[in-house]
C-alpha positions in Angstrom: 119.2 106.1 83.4 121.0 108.6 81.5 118.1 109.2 79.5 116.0 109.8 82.4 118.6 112.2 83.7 118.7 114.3 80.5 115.1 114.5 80.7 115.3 115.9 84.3 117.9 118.8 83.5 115.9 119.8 80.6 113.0 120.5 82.2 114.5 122.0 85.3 116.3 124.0 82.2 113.4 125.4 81.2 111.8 125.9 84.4 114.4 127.8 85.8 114.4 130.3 82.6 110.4 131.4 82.9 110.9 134.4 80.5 111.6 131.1 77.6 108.1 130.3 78.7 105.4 132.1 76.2 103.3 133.7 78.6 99.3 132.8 78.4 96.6 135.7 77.6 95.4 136.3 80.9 95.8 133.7 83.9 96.7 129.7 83.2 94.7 129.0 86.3 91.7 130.4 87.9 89.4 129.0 90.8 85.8 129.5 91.9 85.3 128.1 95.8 82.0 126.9 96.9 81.0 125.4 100.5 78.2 122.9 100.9 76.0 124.8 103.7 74.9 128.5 103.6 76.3 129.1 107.2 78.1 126.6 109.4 78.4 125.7 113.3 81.4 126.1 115.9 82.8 122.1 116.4 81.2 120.9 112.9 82.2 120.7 109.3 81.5 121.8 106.5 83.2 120.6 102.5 84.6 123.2 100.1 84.6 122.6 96.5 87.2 124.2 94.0 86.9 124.5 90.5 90.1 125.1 89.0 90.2 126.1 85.2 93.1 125.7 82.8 93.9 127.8 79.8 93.3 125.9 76.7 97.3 124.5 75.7 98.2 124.5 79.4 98.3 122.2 81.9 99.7 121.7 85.4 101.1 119.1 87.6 98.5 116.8 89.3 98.9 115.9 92.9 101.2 113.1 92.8 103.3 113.6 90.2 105.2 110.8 88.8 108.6 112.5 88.5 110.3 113.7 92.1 111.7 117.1 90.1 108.1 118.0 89.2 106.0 120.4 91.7 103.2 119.2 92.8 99.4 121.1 92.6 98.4 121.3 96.4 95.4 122.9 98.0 95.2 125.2 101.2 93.3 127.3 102.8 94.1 130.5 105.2 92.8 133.4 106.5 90.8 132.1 109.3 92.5 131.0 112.5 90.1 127.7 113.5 89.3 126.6 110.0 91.8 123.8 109.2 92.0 121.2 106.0 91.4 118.2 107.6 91.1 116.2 103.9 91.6 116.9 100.3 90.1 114.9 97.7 92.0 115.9 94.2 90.6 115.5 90.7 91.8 112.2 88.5 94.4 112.9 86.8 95.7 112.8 82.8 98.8 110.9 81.8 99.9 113.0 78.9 103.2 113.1 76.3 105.4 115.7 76.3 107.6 116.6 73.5 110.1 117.5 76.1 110.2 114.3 77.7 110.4 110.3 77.0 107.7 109.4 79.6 104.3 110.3 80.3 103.7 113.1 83.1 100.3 113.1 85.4 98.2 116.4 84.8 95.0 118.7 85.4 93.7 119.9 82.4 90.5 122.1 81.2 88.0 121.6 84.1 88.4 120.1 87.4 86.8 120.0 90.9 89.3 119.5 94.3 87.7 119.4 97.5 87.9 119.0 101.1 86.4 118.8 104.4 87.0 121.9 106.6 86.9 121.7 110.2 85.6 124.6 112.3 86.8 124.6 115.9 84.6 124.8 118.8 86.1 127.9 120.1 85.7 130.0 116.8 83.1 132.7 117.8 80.2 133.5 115.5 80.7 136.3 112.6 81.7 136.2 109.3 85.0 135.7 107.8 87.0 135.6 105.3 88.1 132.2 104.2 91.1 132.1 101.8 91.5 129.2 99.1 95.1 128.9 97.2 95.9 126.8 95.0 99.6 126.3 94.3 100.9 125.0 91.1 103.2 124.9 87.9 101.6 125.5 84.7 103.5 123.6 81.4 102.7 123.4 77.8 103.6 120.8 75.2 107.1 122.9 75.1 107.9 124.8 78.6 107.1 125.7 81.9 106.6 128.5 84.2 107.8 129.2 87.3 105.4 127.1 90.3 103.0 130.1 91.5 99.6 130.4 92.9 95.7 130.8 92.1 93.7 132.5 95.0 90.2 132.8 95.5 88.1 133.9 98.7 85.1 132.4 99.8 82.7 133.8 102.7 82.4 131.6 105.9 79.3 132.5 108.2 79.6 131.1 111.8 76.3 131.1 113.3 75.2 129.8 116.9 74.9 126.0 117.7 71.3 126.6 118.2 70.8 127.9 114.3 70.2 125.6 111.5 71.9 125.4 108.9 71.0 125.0 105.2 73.2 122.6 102.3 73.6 124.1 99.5 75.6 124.0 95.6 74.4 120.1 95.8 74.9 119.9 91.9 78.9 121.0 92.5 79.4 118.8 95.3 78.5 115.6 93.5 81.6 116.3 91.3 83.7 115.7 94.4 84.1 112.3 95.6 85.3 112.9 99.4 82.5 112.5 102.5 82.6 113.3 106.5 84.5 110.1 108.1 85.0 111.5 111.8 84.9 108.7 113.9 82.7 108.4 116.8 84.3 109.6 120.2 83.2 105.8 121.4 84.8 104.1 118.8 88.2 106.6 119.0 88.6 105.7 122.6 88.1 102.2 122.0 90.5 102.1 119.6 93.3 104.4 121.6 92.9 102.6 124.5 94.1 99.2 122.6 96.8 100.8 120.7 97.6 102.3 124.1 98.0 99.2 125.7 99.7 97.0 122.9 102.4 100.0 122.5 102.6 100.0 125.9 103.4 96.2 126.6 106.4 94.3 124.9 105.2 91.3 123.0 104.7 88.7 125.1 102.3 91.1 127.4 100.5 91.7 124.2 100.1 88.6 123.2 98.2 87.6 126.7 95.9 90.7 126.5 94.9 89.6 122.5 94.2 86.1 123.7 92.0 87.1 126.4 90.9 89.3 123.9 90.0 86.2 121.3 88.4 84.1 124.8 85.8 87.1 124.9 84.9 86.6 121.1 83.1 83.6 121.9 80.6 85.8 123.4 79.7 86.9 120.1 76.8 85.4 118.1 79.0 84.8 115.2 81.2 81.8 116.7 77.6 79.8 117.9 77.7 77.5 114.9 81.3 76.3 116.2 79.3 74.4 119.0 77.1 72.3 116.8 79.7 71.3 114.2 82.6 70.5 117.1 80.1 68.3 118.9 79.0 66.4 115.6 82.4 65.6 114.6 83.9 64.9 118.1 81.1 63.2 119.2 81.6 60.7 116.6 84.9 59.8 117.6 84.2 56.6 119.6 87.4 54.9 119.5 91.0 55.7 120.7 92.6 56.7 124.1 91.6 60.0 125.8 95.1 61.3 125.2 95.0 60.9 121.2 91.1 62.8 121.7 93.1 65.4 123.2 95.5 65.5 120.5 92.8 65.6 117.7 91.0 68.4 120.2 94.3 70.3 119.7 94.5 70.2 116.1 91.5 71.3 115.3 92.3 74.3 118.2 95.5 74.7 116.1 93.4 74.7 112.6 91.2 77.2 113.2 94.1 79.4 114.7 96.0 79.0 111.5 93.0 80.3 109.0 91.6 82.9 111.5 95.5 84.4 112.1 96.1 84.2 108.2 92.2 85.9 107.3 93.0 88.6 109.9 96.8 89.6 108.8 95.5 90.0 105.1 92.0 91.6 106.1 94.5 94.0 107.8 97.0 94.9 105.2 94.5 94.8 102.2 91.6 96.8 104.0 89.3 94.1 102.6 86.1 94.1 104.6 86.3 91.2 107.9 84.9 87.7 107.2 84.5 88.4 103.5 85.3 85.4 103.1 82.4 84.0 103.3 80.4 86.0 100.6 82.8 83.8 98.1 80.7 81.1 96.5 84.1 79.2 96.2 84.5 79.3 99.6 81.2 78.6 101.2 81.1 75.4 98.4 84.6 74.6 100.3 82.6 74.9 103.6 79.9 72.9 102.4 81.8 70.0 101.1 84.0 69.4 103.8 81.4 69.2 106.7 79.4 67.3 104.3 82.5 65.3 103.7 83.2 64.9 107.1 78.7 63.8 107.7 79.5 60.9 105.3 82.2 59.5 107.5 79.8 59.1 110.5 77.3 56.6 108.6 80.3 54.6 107.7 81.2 55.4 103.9 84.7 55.9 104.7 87.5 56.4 107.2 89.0 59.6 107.2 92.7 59.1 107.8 96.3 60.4 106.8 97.4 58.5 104.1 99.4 55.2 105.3 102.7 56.6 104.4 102.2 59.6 106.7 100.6 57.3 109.4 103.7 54.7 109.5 106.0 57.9 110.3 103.6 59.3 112.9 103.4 56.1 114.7 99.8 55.7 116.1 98.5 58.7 114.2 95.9 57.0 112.8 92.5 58.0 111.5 90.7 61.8 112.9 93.8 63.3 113.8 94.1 65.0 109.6 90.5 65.3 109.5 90.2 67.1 113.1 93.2 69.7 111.9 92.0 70.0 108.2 88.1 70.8 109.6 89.5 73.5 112.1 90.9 74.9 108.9 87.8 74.9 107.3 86.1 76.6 110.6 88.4 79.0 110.8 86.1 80.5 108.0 83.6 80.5 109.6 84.8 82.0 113.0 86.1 84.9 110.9 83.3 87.6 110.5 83.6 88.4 114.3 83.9 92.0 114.0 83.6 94.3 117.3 86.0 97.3 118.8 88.7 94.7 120.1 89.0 93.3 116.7 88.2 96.2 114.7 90.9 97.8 116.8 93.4 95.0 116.8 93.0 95.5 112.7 93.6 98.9 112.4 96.5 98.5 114.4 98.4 95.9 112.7 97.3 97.8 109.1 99.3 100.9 110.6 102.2 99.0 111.6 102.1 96.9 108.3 104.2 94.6 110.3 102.8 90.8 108.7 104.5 88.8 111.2 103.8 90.7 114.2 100.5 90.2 112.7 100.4 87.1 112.4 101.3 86.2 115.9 99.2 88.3 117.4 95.8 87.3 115.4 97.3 83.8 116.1 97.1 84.6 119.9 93.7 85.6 119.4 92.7 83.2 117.4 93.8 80.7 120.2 91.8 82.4 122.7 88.9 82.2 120.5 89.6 78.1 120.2 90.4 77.0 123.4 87.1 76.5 124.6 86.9 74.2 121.2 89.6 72.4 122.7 87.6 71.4 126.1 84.3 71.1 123.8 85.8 68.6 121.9 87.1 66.3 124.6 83.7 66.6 126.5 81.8 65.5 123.2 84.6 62.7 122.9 83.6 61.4 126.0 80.3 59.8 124.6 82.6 56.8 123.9 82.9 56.1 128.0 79.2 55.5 128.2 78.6 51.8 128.6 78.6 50.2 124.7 75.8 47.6 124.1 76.3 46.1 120.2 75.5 48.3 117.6 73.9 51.5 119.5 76.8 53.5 119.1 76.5 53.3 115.7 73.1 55.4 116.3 74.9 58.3 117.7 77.3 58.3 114.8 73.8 58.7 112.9 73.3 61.6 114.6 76.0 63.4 114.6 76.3 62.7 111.2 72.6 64.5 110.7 74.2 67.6 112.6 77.0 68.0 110.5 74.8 67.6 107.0 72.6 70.5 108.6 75.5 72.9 109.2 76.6 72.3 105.6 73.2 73.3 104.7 73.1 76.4 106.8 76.3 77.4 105.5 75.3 76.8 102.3 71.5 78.9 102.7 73.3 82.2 101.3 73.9 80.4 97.8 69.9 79.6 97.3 67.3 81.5 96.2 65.7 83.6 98.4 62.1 82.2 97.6 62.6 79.1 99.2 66.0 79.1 101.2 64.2 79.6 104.3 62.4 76.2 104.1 65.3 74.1 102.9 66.9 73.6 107.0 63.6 72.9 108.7 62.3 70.5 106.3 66.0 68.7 106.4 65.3 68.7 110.7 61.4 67.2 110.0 62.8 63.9 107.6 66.3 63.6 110.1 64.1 63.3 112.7 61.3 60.9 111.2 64.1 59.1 109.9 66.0 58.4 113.1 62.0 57.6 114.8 61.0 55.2 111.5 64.0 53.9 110.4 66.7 53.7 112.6 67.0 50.6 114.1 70.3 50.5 115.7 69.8 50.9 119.7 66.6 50.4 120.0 67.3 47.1 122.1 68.1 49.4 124.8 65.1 51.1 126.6 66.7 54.1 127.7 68.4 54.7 124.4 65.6 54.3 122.3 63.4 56.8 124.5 66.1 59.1 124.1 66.5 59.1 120.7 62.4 59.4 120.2 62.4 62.3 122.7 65.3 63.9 120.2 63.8 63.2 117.1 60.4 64.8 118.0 62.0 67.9 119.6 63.6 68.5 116.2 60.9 68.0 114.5 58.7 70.2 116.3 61.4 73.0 116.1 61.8 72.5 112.3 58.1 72.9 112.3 58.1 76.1 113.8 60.9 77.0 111.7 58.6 76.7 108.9 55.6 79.0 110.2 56.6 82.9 108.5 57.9 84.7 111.7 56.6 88.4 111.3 59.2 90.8 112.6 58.5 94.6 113.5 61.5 96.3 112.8 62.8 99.9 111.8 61.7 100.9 108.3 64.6 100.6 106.0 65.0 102.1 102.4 67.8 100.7 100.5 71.0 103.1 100.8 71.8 105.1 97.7 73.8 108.0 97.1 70.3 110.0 96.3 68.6 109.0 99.5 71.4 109.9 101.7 71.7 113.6 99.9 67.9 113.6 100.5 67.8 113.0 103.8 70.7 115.9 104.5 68.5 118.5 102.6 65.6 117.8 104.4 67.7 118.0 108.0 67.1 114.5 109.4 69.7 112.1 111.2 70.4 109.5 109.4 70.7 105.4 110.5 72.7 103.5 108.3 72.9 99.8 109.0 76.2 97.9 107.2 74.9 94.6 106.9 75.8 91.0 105.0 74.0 87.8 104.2 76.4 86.0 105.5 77.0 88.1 108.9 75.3 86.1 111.8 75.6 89.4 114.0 73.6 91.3 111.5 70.8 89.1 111.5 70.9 89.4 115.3 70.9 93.0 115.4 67.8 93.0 113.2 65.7 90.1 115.5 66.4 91.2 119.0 67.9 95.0 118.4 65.4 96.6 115.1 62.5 94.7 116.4 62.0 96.1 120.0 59.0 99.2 120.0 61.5 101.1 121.9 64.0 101.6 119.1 61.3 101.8 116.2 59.5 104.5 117.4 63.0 106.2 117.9 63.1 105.2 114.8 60.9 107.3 113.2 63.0 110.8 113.7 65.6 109.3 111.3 66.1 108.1 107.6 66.6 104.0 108.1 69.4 103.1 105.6 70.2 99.5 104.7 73.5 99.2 103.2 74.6 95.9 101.7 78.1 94.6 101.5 77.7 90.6 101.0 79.5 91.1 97.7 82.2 93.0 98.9 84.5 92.7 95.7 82.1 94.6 93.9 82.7 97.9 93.0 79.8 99.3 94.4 80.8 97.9 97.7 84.3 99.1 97.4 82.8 102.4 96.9 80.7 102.3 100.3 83.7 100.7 102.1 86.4 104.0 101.5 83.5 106.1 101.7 82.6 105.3 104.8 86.4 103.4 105.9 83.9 99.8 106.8 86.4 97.6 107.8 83.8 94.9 108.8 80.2 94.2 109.6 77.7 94.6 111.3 78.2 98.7 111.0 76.2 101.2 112.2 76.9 105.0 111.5 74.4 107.9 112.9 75.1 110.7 111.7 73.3 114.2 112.8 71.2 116.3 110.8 74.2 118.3 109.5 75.8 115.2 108.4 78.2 114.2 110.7 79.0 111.0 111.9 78.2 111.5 115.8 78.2 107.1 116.6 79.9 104.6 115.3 78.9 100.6 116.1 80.8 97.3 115.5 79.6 94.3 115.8 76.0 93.5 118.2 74.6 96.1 120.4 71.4 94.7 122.5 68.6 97.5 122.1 69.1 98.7 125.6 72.4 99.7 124.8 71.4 101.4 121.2 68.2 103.1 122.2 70.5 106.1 124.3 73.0 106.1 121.2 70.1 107.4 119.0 68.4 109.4 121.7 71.6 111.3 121.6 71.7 112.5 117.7 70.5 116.2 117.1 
């Protein structure tokens, strides 16, 4: 401590006494300003690029430097009353040693680029002005400082009409600069605001009730569709026991998906990982996989899955289902997670900005409640398979079958880990032998008349879907290039709008968007105005994901930006949009 404090007065010591300092042959720090279009519009943007040069043997602070004492290097612009900084991306900086002090201090040296996106206001008139760029700083060598100044430079800012084009230019500068346009669409905004409005408004409890009506209207959403399936196989099975301990299992598995989909959404939140990412984890959809495969194998009668006996003698008649039903609405929380729309996208930018983990947690555990209460009722309805009239061994059928339903969720899960080439065949040929299976050799039932025509009439409907499954469905849909840095600077120099589509293999609302919204005539020949970008984030730990995700601040998918021919973001969409809805959106990009 005392060392540190030493260190502190020496350098204020010899900041304090500038005329110690030996003074540099000309300027320590010059700048050169460039903007990245010719001429700009009222109400748009446009990004300034700084080139700051340091003498040789010089250096100066960086941004954030790592001692409170020091003065940091900041950038700002005046001269022109409606041009404001709105961002400010700064170079990376140098940890260096100084003889004058013990620790390492975070510099600029040599040749750097600083940047920023400049917003114009809409009621800046047309003319040309000039645009002021300072840099202020403190300059050190290996022995002293001088006394924190400023660089200047001027740069000329042409206001044309909103009817004039403009044209991008100093490209080769600007890719020196990582920083982008991220203005939110006016939809998304008011979305967003109206939420936080509400939830600031309301004390807790009244929050809570709005999120889990919130979470009721999720099932609504294509992503939670698989939940049906899966809570009818397993429930279904469930043949034995009083209504009140079907209720109780019903409960638990509510209670279980809660749990995950609460935890998922409080860390999504505070780590700004992308929603549901989950699921592009090969650790995790193998988890998926085994335990509703796990789960299949107890339907045809390999084992009983119950708590062990020394939890069951505490619990009294807590016998077998009730672990399974809580540990498999664990599991399906997973699965429910990638649900990404305004309300949620809202909810999670809210609860990032409070960074409040147990106010969090309650309220994703609100929504998630919302989302599994219809669970609850589906899984006492499915239970109720056990009133039907029991004749002998027929029952054991429709353990069969539920059993086949849960072995082709774990395969449908699973489809993301397979090879393309031949992933799409794998679930329909699984549906064509389940159902020649239960036709040829299941024999259990088929005493009864009405049971046995049933489970023909069942077997052949699957079969004939899985069939169809198998013939190559031919999709029209927008044409997509593959996003890229290159393609997206491409497509602003030739002046297009620009669609890009945030998408995941694992997303069950992206697939929608692609089959029912992409594929209408409508929205292609819109289409054909824009550049089509497909951006993929199924492996969203990669760095070339976490790139696209602060670039463009994707906090889940499906995402869809348009952006203008100057650039801009204009629309912003979360989660599905049927094409009725989307068509205006796009009409309305310049």
């Amino acid at each position: 401590m005392y060392k540190k404090l030493i260190n502190a007065v020496l350098i204020l010591f010899v900041v304090t006494l500038p005329v110690l300092a030996q003074p540099a042959a000309g300027p320590v720090v010059t700048l050169k300003s460039y903007l990245s279009f010719d001429r700009v519009n009222a109400g748009s943007e446009v990004k300034l690029a700084v080139k700051i040069t340091v003498a040789d043997s010089w250096h100066i602070n960086s941004n954030k430097p790592k001692e409170d004492f020091l003065v940091p290097t900041e950038l700002v612009i005046e001269g022109v009353k409606g041009a404001a900084l709105a961002s400010v991306a700064y170079p990376d900086a140098q940890d260096i040693k100084l003889e004058i002090s013990d620790v390492p201090v975070s510099v600029y040296e040599h040749e750097s680029y600083a940047g920023g996106i400049i917003k114009i206001s809409d009621s800046l008139p047309v003319g040309e002005y000039k645009l002021v760029v300072k840099l202020n700083y403190q300059a050190c060598n290996n022995q002293t400082c001088q006394a924190p100044t400023e660089a200047v430079d001027t740069v000329v800012l042409k206001v044309v009409d909103k009817t004039e084009s403009v044209a991008e230019v100093n490209a080769e500068i600007f890719k020196n600069i990582a920083i982008s346009y991220t203005a939110p669409a006016a939809a998304e905004v008011s979305e967003e605001d109206s939420l936080f409005k509400k939830l600031e408004s309301s004390g807790l409890f009244i929050s809570l009730i709005i999120v889990f009506f919130g979470g009721l209207a999720l099932n609504l959403t294509p992503c939670v569709y698989p939940l049906i399936p899966i809570t009818i196989g397993y429930f279904g099975g469930q043949s034995e026991g009083s209504t009140g301990r079907l209720a109780m299992m019903g409960l638990l598995y509510m209670l279980g998906i809660a749990l995950t989909y609460s935890v998922v959404g409080v860390v999504t939140a505070l780590s700004g990982a992308v929603f549901g990412a989950l699921l592009q984890s090969p650790i995790v959809i193998l988890a998926i996989v085994a335990v509703l495969f796990g789960l299949s194998l107890s339907m045809f009668g390999v084992y009983e899955f119950k708590m062990p006996d020394f939890l069951v003698q505490k619990t009294g008649d807590a016998k077998s289902g009730l672990f399974g039903a809580f540990f498999m609405g664990l599991t399906m929380g997973i699965v429910a997670a990638p649900c990404i729309g305004p309300f949620v996208l809202g909810l999670v930018t809210w609860v990032a900005a409070k960074a409040d983990p147990l106010r969090g947690f309650l309220l994703f555990f609100s929504l998630a409640l919302g989302l599994g209460s219809p669970y609850f009722v589906l899984a006492l309805f499915s239970g109720k398979i056990k009133k039907l009239p029991r004749s002998g061994v027929w029952m054991e059928a429709i353990k069969h079958i539920f059993g086949f339903i849960l072995i082709g969720m774990a395969i449908y899960f699973g489809l993301p880990l397979l090879p393309k080439s031949f992933s799409g065949y794998v679930l329909p040929v699984f549906m064509i032998g389940s159902g020649l299976y239960l036709i040829i050799f299941e024999k259990a039932g088929n005493n009864l008349k009405g049971f046995r025509t049933f489970k023909i009439v069942l077997s052949v409907v699957v079969i004939a879907l899985g069939a169809f499954l198998l013939v190559p469905e031919k999709i029209n849909s927008i044409a997509w290039e593959k996003y890229t840095d290159k393609t997206l600077e491409a497509a602003s120099q030739e002046k297009k709008p620009v669609i890009i589509d945030f998408y995941a293999d694992w997303c069950i609302p992206c697939k929608e968007l692609d089959k029912l919204t992409f594929s209408k005539d409508n929205v292609i020949a819109e289409s054909k105005r824009f550049v089509a970008l497909k951006a993929d984030m199924t492996k969203s730990v990669s760095p070339e994901v976490e790139a696209l995700k602060n670039k463009f601040n994707i906090r889940g998918v499906p995402t869809v930006i348009l952006l203008d021919a100057n650039g801009k973001e204009v629309q912003r969409i979360t989660g599905y949009m049927p094409a009725e809805k989307f068509l205006p959106l796009m009409q309305q990009v310049k």
